[in-house]
N, C-alpha and C positions, 0 to 999 in steps of 0.2 A: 790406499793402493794408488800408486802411478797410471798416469795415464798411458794407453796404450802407446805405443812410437808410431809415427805415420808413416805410411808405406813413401819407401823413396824408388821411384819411377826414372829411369836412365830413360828418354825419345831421341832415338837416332831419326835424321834426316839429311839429303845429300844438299838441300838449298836450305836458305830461309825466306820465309815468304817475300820479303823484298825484292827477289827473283819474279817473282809474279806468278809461278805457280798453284795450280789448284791442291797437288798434294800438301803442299807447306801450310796451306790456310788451313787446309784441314787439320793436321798436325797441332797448327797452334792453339786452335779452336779446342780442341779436345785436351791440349794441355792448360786450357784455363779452365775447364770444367772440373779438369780435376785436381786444380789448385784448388777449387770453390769447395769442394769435396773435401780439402784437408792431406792432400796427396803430394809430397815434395816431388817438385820435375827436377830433372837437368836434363837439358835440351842439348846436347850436340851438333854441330852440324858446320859445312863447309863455311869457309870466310870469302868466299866468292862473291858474296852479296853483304850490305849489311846485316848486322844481326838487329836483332830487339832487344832493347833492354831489359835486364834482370830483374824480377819482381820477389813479395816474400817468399813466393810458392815456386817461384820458377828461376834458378841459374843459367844462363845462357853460357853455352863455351862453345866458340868460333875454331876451327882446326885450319892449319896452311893445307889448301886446296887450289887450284888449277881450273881454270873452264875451257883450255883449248879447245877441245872436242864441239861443244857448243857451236865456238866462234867459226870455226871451219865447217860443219858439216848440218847445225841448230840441231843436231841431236844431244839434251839435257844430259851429258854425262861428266859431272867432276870427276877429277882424277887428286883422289886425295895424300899430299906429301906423306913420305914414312916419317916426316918426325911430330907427325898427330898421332902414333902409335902409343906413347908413355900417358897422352892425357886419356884415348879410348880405354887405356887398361883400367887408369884410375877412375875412371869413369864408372866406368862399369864394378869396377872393387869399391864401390861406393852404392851402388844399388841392391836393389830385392827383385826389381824386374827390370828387365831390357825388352823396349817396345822401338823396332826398327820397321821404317816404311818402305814397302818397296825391296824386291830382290837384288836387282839386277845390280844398284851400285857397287863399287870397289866400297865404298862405306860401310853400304850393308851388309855388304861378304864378310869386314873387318868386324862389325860387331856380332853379328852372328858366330861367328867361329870364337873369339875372341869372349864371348859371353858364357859358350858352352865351354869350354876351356879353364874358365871360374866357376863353373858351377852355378851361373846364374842361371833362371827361366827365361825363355827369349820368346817374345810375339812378333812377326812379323806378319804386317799388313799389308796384303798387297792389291794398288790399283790398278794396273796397267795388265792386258791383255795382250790380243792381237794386234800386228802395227804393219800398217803400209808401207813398203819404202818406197823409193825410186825402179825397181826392178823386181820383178819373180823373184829375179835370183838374189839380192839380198832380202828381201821380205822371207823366203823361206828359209836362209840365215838365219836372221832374228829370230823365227819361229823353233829353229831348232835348237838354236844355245838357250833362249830363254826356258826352254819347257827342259831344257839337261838340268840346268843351273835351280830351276825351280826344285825339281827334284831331290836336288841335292841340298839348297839352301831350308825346302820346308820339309825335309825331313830331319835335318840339326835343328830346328823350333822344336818348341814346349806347344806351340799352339797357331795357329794360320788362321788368320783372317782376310776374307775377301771382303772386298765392297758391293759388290755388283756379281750376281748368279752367271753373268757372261765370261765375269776375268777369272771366276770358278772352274765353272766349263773349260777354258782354254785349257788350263792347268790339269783339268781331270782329278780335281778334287773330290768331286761332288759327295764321294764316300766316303771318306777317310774320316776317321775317328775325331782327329787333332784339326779340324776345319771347322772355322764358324764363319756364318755370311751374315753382318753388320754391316747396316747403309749408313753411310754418310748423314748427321744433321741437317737441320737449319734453325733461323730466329724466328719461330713466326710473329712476334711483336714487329721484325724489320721488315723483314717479306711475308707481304700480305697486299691483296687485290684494293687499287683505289678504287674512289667515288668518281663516278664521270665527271663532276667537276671538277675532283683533284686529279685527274688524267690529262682533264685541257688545261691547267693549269703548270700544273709541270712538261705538257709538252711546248705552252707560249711562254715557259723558262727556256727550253733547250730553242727554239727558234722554228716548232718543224708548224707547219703549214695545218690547218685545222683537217683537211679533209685526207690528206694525203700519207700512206700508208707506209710503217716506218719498219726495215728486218733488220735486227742487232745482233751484231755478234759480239763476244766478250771472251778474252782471251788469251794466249802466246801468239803474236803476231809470227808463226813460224806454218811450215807445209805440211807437219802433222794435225793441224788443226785446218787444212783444208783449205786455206788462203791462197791457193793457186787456183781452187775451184771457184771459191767469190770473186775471185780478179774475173773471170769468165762470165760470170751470172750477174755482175755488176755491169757489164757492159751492152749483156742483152736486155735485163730490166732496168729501165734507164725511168720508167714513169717512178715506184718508192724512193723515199733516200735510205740509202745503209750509213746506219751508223755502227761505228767500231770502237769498242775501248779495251785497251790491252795495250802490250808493248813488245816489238822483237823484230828481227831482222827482217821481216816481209811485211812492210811499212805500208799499208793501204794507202797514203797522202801522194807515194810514188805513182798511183795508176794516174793521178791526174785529171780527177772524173769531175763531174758537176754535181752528182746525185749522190758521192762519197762525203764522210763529215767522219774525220779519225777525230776522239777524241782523248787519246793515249790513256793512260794510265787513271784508273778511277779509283778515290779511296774503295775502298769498300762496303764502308755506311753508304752511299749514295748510288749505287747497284740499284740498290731498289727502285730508283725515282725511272733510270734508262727501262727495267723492266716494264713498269706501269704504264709510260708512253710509248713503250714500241709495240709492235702487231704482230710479230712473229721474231722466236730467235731462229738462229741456223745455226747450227755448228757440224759439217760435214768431213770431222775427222777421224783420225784411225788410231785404233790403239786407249778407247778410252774405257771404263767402267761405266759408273753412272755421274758425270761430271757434278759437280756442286752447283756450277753455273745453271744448268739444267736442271737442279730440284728447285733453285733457287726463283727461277722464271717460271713454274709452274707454283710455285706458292704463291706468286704474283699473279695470278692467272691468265700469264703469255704462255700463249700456243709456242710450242716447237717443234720444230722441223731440221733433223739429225739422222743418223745411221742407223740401220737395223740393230746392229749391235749394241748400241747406247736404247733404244725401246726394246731388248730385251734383257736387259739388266736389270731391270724391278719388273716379274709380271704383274703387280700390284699398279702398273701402271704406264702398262704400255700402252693402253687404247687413248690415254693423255697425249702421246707422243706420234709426230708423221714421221713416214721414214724414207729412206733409201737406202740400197744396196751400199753396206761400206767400202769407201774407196781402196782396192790396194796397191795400184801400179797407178791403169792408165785410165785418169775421170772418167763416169758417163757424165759429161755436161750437158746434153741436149736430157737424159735422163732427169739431172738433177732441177731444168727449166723447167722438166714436167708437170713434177711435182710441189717443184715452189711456187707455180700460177696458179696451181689447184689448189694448194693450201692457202693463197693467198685469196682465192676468190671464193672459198668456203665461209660464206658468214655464219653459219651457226657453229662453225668452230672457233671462228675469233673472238666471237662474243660469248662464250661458254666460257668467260672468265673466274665468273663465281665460285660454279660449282668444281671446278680445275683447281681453283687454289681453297677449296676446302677440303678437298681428297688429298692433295699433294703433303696438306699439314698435320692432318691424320695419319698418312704415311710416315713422316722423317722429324725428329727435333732431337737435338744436340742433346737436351736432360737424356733420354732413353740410351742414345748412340754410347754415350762415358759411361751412362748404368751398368750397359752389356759389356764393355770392355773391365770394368772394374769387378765385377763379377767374374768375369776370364780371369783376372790379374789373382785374385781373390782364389780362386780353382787353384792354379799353378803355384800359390806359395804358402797353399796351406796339406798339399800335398807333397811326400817323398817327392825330390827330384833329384837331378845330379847332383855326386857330393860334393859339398861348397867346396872352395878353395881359399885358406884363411887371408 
């Protein structure tokens, strides 16, 4: 008897990780688990950025894609060419599941529609929540096309996955049959808590001062991610240094500080070394789930100090996590100094390292994350669904 055929897995996404995104890392993270697993991918996704090269388990296909949006306003929106239309068909006329991330894109809309239309099963995952903009009145925009468009996109799904119980909430999932809430992995071989001497070692690699207290941020150097709030709180806490590694148009090397150190774009292997020498991360933006960066620094066992929203997106692990009210218009900055003196002068919090990244790792790892999804995948196509289309 022949061996079974392996499941062939269409992963829509609007970037590829070369963007610097945290949904893409995830994305790709999860399409190598389930190469490991025996699971053919073909990965979709805009050509805005490079791609990754193609491997046994994984095809890459880049689509003519656009980033104006981006460039003009740093809101992450490709606007994808219509003559990436013939490869999404075939794309998808070529799979058994369509796992698309994320509602909101014109991508997503295209595979989504585009998938039930063939009669495939369609997953979409989605991270993104509530999101702050520049005014009320586009913040409540957003809030209301996203929660129509949700509506409408996770009810054409086979099945909806959230990240985080808060981007559940927003959506008003919580009940629906066709919803599963799956956290995000990690490595814990990569992140994981050093030894105090490999702490002062890696921090007399990065150059920082033995005594002197270090908050990192990692991330889209852009205003959803709260970089108009650190330009603030960088210049009233002038005693730690802030170090920043990410990349985007709100360039921390611009403020011009003494106490600032950008160190732009970090592989990814090497996350771990910034988490174990720094004392606190911040990440004071809007619009997030449970970021990666954020499980990532508590598997390291660095304290953080983030939005209400992002501490309650795992109750499994909110008392990990300091908070502040998420920003959505106009900062509390004297707010946000309050809490970062406090958290910073909390020593049995900062040195609660340990036990922070033994909880964190019991929480989340990538083997579980692809089990739960492949047993979704597994659900949905061993089940009647729409009738194919030959």
């Amino acid at each position: 008897m022949s061996a079974p055929r392996p499941l062939r897995l269409l992963t829509v996404t609007n970037y590829f990780p070369s963007h610097g995104g945290g949904i893409e890392r995830v994305a790709e993270r999860l399409i190598d688990e389930f190469g490991r697993r025996g699971v053919a991918v073909e990965w979709l996704s805009g050509d805005t950025d490079p791609p990754p090269e193609s491997t046994s388990n994984r095809a890459v296909v880049a689509v003519r894609a656009f980033n104006a949006v981006e460039r003009i306003t740093q809101l992450p929106y490709p606007l994808w060419s219509p003559s990436a239309l013939p490869a999404i068909w075939a794309a998808i006329r070529r799979a058994d599941v369509v796992h698309v991330h994320e509602h909101l894109y014109c991508g997503s809309i295209l595979g989504v529609c585009l998938a039930r239309l063939r009669g495939r099963p369609v997953v979409v995952t989605q991270h993104m929540g509530e999101l702050g903009l520049r005014s009320r009145l586009f913040t409540a925009a957003y809030r209301t096309c996203a929660r129509a468009l949700g509506f409408l996109i996770f009810g054409l799904a086979t099945r909806n996955v959230f990240i985080s119980a808060n981007v559940r909430a927003f959506f008003g999932r919580e009940r629906s049959a066709k919803t599963r809430l799956i956290f995000n992995g990690l490595d814990p071989e990569q992140f994981k808590p050093a030894s105090a001497e490999r702490r002062q070692r890696v921090r007399a690699e990065l150059g920082i001062e033995p005594r002197r207290q270090v908050i990192l941020f990692v991330g889209r150097y852009v205003r959803k991610k709260g970089l108009h709030i650190l330009e603030s709180l960088a210049s009233r806490l002038s005693e730690p240094l802030w170090v920043f590694a990410g990349s985007g148009p709100e360039d921390p090397s611009r403020w011009q500080r003494d106490n600032v150190r950008v160190l732009g774009r970090i592989p990814h292997e090497r996350l771990a070394d910034l988490y174990q020498a720094a004392d606190l991360l911040i990440l004071p933006s809007s619009g997030e789930g449970l970021p990666l960066v954020v499980q990532e620094a508590l598997a390291c066992g660095l304290g953080v100090l983030s939005t209400e929203e992002v501490r309650d997106a795992c109750p499994a692990a909110k008392e990990m996590i300091r908070a502040h009210p998420t920003p959505r218009t106009i900062p509390d900055i004297d707010g946000w100094e309050g809490v970062l003196r406090e958290s910073l002068s909390d020593a049995n919090y900062l040195d609660g390292r340990s036990e922070r990244a033994q909880r964190a790792q019991r929480l989340w790892s990538w083997e579980d994350c692809a089990a739960q999804y492949l047993q979704l995948f597994d659900e949905i196509t061993s089940k009647p669904q729409l009738e194919r289309v030959p």
